[in-house]
Structures are given as C-alpha cells and as structure tokens.
VEXDREN-2710 file (C-alpha; in Angstrom, 1 decimal):
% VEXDREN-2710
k/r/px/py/pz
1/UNK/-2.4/35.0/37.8
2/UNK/-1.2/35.2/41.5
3/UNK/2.3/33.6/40.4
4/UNK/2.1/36.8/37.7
5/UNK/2.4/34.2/34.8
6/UNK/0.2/34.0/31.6
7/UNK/-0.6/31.4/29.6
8/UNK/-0.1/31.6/25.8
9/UNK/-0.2/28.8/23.4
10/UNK/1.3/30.2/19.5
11/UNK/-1.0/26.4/18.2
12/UNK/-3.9/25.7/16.3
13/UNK/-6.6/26.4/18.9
14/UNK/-10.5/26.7/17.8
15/UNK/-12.5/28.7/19.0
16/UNK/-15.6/26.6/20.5
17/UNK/-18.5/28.5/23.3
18/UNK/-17.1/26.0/26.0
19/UNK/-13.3/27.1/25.3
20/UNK/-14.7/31.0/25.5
21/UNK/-15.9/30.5/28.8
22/UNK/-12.2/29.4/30.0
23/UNK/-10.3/31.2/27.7
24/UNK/-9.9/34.3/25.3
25/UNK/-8.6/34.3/22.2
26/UNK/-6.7/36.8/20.1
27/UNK/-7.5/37.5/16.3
28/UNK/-8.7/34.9/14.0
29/UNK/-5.4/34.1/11.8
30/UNK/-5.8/30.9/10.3
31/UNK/-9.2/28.5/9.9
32/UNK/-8.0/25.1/10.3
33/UNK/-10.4/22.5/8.3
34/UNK/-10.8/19.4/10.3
35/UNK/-11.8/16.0/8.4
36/UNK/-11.8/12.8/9.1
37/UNK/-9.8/9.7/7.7
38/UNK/-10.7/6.0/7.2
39/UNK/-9.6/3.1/5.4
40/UNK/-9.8/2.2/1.8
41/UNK/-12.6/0.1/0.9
42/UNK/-11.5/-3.4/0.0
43/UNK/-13.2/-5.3/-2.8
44/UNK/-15.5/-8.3/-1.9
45/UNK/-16.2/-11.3/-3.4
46/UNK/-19.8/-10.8/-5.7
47/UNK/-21.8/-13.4/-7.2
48/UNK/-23.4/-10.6/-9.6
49/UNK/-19.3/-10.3/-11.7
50/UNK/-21.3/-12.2/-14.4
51/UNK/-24.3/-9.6/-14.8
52/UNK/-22.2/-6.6/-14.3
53/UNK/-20.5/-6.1/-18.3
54/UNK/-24.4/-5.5/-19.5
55/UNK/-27.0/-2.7/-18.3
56/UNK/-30.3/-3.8/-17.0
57/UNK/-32.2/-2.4/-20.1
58/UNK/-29.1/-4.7/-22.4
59/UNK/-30.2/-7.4/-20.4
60/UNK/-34.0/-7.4/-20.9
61/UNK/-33.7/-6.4/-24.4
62/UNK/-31.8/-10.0/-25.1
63/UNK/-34.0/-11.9/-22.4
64/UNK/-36.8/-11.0/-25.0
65/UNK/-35.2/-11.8/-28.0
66/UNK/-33.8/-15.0/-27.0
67/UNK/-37.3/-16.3/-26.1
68/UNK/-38.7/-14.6/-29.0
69/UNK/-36.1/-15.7/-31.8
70/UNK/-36.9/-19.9/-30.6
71/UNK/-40.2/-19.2/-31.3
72/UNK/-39.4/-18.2/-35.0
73/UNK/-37.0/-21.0/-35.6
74/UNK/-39.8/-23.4/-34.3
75/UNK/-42.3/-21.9/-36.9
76/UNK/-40.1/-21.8/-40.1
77/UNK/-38.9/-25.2/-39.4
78/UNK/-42.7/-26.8/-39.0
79/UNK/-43.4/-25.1/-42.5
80/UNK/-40.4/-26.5/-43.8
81/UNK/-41.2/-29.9/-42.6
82/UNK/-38.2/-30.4/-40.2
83/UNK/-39.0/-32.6/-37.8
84/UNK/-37.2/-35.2/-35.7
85/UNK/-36.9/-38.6/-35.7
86/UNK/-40.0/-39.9/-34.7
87/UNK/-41.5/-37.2/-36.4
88/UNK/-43.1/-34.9/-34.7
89/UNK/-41.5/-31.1/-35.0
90/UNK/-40.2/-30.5/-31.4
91/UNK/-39.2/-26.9/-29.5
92/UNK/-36.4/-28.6/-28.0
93/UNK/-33.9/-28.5/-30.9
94/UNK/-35.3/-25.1/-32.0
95/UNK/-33.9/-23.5/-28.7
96/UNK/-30.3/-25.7/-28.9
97/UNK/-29.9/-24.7/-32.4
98/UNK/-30.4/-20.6/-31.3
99/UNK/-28.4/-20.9/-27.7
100/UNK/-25.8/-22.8/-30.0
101/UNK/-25.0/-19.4/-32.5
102/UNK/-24.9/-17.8/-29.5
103/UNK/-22.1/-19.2/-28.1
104/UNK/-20.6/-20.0/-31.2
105/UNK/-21.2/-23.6/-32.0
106/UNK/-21.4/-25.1/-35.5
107/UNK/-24.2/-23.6/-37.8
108/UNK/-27.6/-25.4/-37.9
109/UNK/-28.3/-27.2/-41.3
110/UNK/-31.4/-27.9/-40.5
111/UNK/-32.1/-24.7/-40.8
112/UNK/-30.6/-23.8/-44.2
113/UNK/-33.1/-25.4/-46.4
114/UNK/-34.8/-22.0/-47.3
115/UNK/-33.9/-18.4/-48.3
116/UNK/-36.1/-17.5/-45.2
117/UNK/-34.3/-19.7/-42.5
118/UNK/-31.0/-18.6/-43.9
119/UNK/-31.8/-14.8/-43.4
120/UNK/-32.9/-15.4/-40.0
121/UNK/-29.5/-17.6/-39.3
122/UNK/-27.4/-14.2/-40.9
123/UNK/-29.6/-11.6/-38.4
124/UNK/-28.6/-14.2/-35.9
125/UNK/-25.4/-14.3/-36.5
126/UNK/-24.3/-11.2/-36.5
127/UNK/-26.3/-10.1/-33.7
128/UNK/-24.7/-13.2/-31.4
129/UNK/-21.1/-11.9/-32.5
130/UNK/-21.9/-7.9/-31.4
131/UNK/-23.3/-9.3/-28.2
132/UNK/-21.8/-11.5/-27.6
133/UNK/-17.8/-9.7/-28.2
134/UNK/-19.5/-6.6/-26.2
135/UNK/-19.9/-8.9/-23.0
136/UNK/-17.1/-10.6/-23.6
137/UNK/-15.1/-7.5/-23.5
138/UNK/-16.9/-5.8/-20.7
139/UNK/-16.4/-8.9/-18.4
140/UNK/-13.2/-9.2/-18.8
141/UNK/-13.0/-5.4/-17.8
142/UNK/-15.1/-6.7/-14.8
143/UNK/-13.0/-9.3/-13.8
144/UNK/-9.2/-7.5/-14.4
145/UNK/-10.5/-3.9/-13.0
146/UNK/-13.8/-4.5/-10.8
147/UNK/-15.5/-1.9/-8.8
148/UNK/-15.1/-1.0/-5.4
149/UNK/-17.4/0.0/-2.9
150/UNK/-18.2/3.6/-2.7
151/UNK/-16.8/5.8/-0.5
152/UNK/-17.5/8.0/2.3
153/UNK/-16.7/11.4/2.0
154/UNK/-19.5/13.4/3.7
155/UNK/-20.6/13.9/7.8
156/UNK/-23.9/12.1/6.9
157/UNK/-22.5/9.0/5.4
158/UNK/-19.4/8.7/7.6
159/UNK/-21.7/8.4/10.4
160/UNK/-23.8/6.2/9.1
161/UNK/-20.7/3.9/8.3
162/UNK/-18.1/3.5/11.6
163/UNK/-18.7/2.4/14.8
164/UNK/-16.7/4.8/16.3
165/UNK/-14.8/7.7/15.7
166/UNK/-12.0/8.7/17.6
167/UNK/-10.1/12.0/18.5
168/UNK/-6.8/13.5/21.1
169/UNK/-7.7/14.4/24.7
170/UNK/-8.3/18.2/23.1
171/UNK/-11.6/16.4/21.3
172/UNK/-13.4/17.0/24.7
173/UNK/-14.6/20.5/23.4
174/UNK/-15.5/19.1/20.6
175/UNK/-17.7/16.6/21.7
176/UNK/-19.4/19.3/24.1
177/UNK/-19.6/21.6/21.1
178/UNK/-21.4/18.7/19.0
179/UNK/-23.8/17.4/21.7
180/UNK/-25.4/20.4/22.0
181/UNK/-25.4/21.2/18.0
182/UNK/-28.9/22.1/16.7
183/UNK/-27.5/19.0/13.7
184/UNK/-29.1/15.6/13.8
185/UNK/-25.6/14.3/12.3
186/UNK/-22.9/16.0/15.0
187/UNK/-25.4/14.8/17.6
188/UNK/-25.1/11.3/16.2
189/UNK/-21.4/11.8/15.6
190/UNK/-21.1/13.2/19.3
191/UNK/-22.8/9.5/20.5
192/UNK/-19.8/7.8/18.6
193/UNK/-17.4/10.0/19.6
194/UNK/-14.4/8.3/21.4
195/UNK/-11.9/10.6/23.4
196/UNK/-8.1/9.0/23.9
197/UNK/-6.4/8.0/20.8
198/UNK/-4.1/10.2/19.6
199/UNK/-3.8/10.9/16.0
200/UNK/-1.3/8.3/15.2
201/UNK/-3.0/5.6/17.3
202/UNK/-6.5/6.5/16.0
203/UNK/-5.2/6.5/12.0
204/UNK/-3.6/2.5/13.1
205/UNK/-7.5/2.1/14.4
206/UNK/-9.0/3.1/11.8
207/UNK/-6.8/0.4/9.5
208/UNK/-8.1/-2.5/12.0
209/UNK/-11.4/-1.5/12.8
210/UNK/-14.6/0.4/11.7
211/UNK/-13.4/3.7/13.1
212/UNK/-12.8/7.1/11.4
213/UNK/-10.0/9.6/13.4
214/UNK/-10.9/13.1/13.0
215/UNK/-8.6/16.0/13.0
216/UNK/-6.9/18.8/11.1
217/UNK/-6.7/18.1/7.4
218/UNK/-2.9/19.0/6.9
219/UNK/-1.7/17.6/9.9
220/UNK/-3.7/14.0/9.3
221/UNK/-1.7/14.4/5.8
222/UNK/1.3/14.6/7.1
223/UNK/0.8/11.7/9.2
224/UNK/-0.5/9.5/6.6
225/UNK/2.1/10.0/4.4
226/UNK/4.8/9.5/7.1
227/UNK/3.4/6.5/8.9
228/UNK/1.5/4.5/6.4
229/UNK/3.1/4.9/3.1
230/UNK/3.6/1.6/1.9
231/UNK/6.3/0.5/-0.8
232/UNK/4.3/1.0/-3.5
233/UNK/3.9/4.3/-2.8
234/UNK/-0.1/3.9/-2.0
235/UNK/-1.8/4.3/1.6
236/UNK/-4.5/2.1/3.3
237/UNK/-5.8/4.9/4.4
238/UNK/-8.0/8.1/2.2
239/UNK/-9.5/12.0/3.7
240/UNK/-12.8/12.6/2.9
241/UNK/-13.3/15.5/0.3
242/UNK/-15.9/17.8/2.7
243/UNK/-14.6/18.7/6.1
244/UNK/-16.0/18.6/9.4
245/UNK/-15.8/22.3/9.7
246/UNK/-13.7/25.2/9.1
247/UNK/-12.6/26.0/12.8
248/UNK/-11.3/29.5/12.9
249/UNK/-8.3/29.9/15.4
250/UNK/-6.9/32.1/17.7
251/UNK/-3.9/32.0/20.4
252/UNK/-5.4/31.2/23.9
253/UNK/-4.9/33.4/26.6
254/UNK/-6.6/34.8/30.1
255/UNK/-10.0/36.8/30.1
256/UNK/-9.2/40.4/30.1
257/UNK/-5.5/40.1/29.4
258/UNK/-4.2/43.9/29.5
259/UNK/-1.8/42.6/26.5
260/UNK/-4.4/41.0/24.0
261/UNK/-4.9/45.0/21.7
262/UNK/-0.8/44.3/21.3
263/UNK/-1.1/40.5/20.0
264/UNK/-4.3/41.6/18.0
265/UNK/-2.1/44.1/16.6
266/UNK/0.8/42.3/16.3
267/UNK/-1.0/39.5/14.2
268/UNK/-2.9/41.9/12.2
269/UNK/0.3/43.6/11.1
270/UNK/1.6/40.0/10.1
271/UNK/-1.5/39.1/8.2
272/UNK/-1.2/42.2/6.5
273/UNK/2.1/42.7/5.7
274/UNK/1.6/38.8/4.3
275/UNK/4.0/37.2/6.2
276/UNK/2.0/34.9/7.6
277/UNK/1.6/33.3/3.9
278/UNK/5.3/33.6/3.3
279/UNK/6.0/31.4/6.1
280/UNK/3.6/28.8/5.1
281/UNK/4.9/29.0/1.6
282/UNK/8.5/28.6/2.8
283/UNK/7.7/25.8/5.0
284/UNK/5.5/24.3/2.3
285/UNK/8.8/24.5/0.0
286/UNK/10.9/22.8/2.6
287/UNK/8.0/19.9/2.4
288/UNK/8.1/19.4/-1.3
289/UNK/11.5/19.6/-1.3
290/UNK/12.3/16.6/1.2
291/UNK/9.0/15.0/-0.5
292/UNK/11.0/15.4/-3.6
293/UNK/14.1/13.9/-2.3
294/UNK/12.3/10.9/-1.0
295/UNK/10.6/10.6/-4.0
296/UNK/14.2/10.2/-5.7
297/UNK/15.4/7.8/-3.2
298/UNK/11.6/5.5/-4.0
299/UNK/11.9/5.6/-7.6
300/UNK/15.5/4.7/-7.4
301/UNK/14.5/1.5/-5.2
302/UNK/11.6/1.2/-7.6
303/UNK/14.2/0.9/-10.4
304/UNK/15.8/-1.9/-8.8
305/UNK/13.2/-3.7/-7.6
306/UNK/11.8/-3.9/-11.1
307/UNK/15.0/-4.8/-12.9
308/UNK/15.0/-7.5/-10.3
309/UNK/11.6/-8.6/-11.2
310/UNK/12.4/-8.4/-14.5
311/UNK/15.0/-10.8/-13.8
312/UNK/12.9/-13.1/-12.7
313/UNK/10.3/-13.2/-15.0
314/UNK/12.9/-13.6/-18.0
315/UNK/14.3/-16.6/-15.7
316/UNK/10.7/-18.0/-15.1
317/UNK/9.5/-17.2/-19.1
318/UNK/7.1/-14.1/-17.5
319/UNK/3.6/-14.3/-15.4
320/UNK/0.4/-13.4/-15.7
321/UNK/-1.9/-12.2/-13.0
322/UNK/-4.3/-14.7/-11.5
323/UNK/-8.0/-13.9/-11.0
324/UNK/-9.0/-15.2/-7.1
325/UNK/-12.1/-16.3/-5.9
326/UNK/-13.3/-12.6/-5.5
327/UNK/-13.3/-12.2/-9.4
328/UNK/-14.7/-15.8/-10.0
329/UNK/-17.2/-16.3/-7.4
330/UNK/-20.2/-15.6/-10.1
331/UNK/-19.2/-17.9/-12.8
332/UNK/-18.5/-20.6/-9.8
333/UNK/-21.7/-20.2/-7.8
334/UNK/-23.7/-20.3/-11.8
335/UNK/-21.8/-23.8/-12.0
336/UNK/-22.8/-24.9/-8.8
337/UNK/-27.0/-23.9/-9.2
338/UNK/-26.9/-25.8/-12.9
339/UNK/-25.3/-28.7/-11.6
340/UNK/-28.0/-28.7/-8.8
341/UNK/-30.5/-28.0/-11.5
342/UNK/-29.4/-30.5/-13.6
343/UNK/-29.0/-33.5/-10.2
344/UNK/-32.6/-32.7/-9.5
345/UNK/-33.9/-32.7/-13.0
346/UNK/-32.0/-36.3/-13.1
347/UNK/-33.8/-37.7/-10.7
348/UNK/-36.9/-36.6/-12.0
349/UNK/-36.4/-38.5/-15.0
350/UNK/-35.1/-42.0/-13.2
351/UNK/-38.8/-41.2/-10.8
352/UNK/-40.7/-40.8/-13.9
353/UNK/-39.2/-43.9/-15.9
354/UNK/-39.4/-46.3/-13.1
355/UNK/-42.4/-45.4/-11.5
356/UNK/-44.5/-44.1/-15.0
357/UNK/-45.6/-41.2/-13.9
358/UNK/-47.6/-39.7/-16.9
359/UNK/-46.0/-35.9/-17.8
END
C-alpha cells in the first residue's frame, strides 16, 4: 500500500476464516470441489478363491446334505445286505461311493441292486452335476475376473486408510481451517496432513506410498490424465466420488479496497450475461478436441501394436493367459493341509500297527 500497488490474483482462491483475516475477497464466481486421489487397489493373493463361486447359505445347504446323503447310502446298503469283504457293512465305502458322483467318478454298482438305491443314485446325480457345473463355472469366473478390494471414496474411510495425505504450500489454510473444524474426520485428516508436495509430486507419492494428494477435482484430472496415462490407456491412479468440500472462490485483494463495488460488479455482469460459462465451455471444447486428437494418435498405435501381436501369436500358434500364484493360492494351500493331513494320519497308522495300540 505505501508503494501504491494492489495485489490481485484472477486464481482459484477459497475463501477460508484465516484467509479473511489477511485478505478480502470479491464475489463468489465459481465453487471449486476439492477431492483427493489415491492409487488403485491391487489384488492380493487369497486362500478363500476356492470358497468364493458359492454363498455361505449354498455352502451349508451342501455341508448338510453331503453328511446326510452317506448316511442313507449306509442304511439301504445294510438292508440290501452289501457288505465288504470280511463282512461287516462299513461307512467307509458309503461315503467314497457319494464323494465319488460328486466329482464324477464311475457309478456305484453296489448300489444298483434295488429300485430304491437306484432312485437315490438318479437324485444324486443330477443334483452333483447342477452343483457341481454351478461351482465349476463361478470359479472359473473367480479365478479369470477376481475381486478387488473396495475402494475409498468418502472423508471417513480415506482417513481411515493413508498414512498421510499431502497438499501445495497453499494447504496451510487448509490445515488451520481443518484443525479447528467442529468434525472428528477433518480433525483426524488435519493430524495427517502433510504440507510441501506439489500436486504432481504428491499424485507420484501417492503411486509409491500410502498417501492420498488432495486438491481441486478438475485440475487433479488434468494431471492424471497428462502424467500417468499409461499405454493402455488406464491410470494407476482413481478420484474419489464425494469431495472434500465445495470451496466457494473469490479473487483476493486488500481489506477495504476502494475498487472491490467495480470488480463485484464487473463479475456479476459476467456471471450474468453467462460468459463466464461460455468460456469454460470453449476451453472445455479446446480439451476434448486435443483429447480427441490424442485419442486418434493412441488407437492408431493401438492398431499396430495389435497387428503386431497378432503377428506373433499366428507365428507362436496363439497364447492363453496364465493364472499366478494370486489366483491359485487356495487350491495350493488345500493341497498342502491334505497332504499334511494325510503325513500325520500315516504315521498314526505305522504307531498303531507296530506298537498295537487298541482303536
């Protein structure tokens, strides 16, 4: 003021109580919604890929028929005088012949001498091959296109999530503005706050660490898109669906500038008259147009690139996708308990037979 200079900033400013008492602003033109960013959840390697196809209701509901339906077999086969060699009817072959349909080994003769045992082998039958082509189908669904983590897309579980999240030198306010919030969350998000990254540097942190960069929606877009596009056209990175908050903005300038009622004015003639929409629809245009062009430009590389692999899958007679550990870690991990299961029970019996230990 003693140099007879203003200050006047035509940016996104918000308008926070600690910026007031430095600052005035002129009329709200534009609220600016501020979000955060973080990385894409990456899928994990779960031991559960072999009980995901079936519902835990599907589950029980065949837990108790497959103990119940061994018991039947064992019944019709002591009426019908089946028994083994030494005989004595036994459980044992009862539950081998039932496990067997299930996974669609031979048919049980011994359990076709009667009209009864043969309409229990039908039900049987037919109720193994619905089951049994429903799970079949719904793990390989599992395995090919498995679910990733959830998300986070609100205040409350973002916080709950990163370790820290980072904003631009101009965050300052906003930490001041979230520390003394009335909110249990902006409090807790004000204690993780980290001031210094800019937006580029903190969207790279966020792709390293546990972090979440928060600032304006459309400008964290644009940034995305620009520096973390990858070939396939997809992004490591994802903006939450709720914002922060809608921040409404103003142009800075002095307390009790003599020339705010013409810039009020001004802006409110602008608003008005629409112009300020116009602008952001032509610059909007000018977006989607160069979006377009690059567009053009990918798919044309996209074009080549599969011709080429098309190449060279006719040349190597075509490929198929291979499932990783991450997709087979439940059927391995099932293998490993029944072999321990089995080692142990092994040992029981060479303990039992050399030492006689009564059963």
């Amino acid at each position: 003021m003693m140099q007879r200079e203003s200050f006047l900033v035509p940016v996104y400013y918000i308008i926070f109580p600690e910026r007031a008492k430095r600052y005035d602003f002129t009329h709200i033109y534009e609220f600016s919604q501020a979000t955060f960013s973080m990385a894409k959840p990456s899928l994990k390697p779960s031991w559960q890929s072999l009980y995901y196809p079936l519902t835990n209701d599907v589950w029980a509901a065949v837990l108790t028929v497959l103990l119940l339906i061994p018991a039947i077999v064992y019944m019709i086969s002591t009426r019908g005088k089946a028994r083994d060699a030494g005989g004595r009817t036994s459980l044992g072959p009862s539950v081998l012949e039932v496990m067997g349909i299930v996974v669609g080994q031979n048919l049980p003769l011994r359990l076709l001498n009667s009209s009864s045992s043969r309409l229990l082998v039908a039900v049987w039958l037919v109720f193994s091959f619905v089951i049994g082509t429903a799970y079949r189908s719904n793990l390989i669904a599992a395995l090919t296109l498995p679910k990733y983590p959830p998300r986070p897309e609100t205040v409350e579980q973002m916080v709950d999530t990163v370790d820290s999240v980072t904003m631009p030198q101009f965050g300052e306010d906003w930490l001041t503005f979230f520390a003394a919030s009335d909110s249990e969350v902006y409090k807790k998000l004000a204690k993780l706050m980290v001031i210094g990254p800019g937006a580029k540097e903190g969207l790279q942190m966020a792709t390293e660490q546990n972090t979440a960069p928060i600032h304006v929606r459309r400008y964290m877009a644009n940034m995305i898109a620009e520096h973390f596009t990858q070939v396939d056209g997809t992004t490591p990175l994802y903006l939450a669906q709720e914002s922060i908050f809608p921040g409404p903005s103003g142009w800075p300038i002095p307390h009790d500038a003599p020339y705010k009622p013409q810039l009020d004015r001004c802006l409110i003639s602008i608003i008005e008259g629409g112009l300020y929409e116009k602008w952001s629809e032509d610059v909007l245009r000018q977006i989607r147009r160069k979006s377009q062009e690059r567009q053009q430009e990918y798919l044309a590389q996209q074009q080549q690139q599969q011709e080429e692999e098309v190449d060279k899958k006719n040349q190597s007679g075509g490929s198929i996708m291979a499932l990783t550990l991450t997709h087979m870690q439940g059927p391995l991990m099932l293998l490993l308990i029944i072999f321990a299961v089995a080692g142990i029970t092994f040992i029981g019996e060479i303990l039992v037979l050399k030492y006689k230990i009564p059963i």
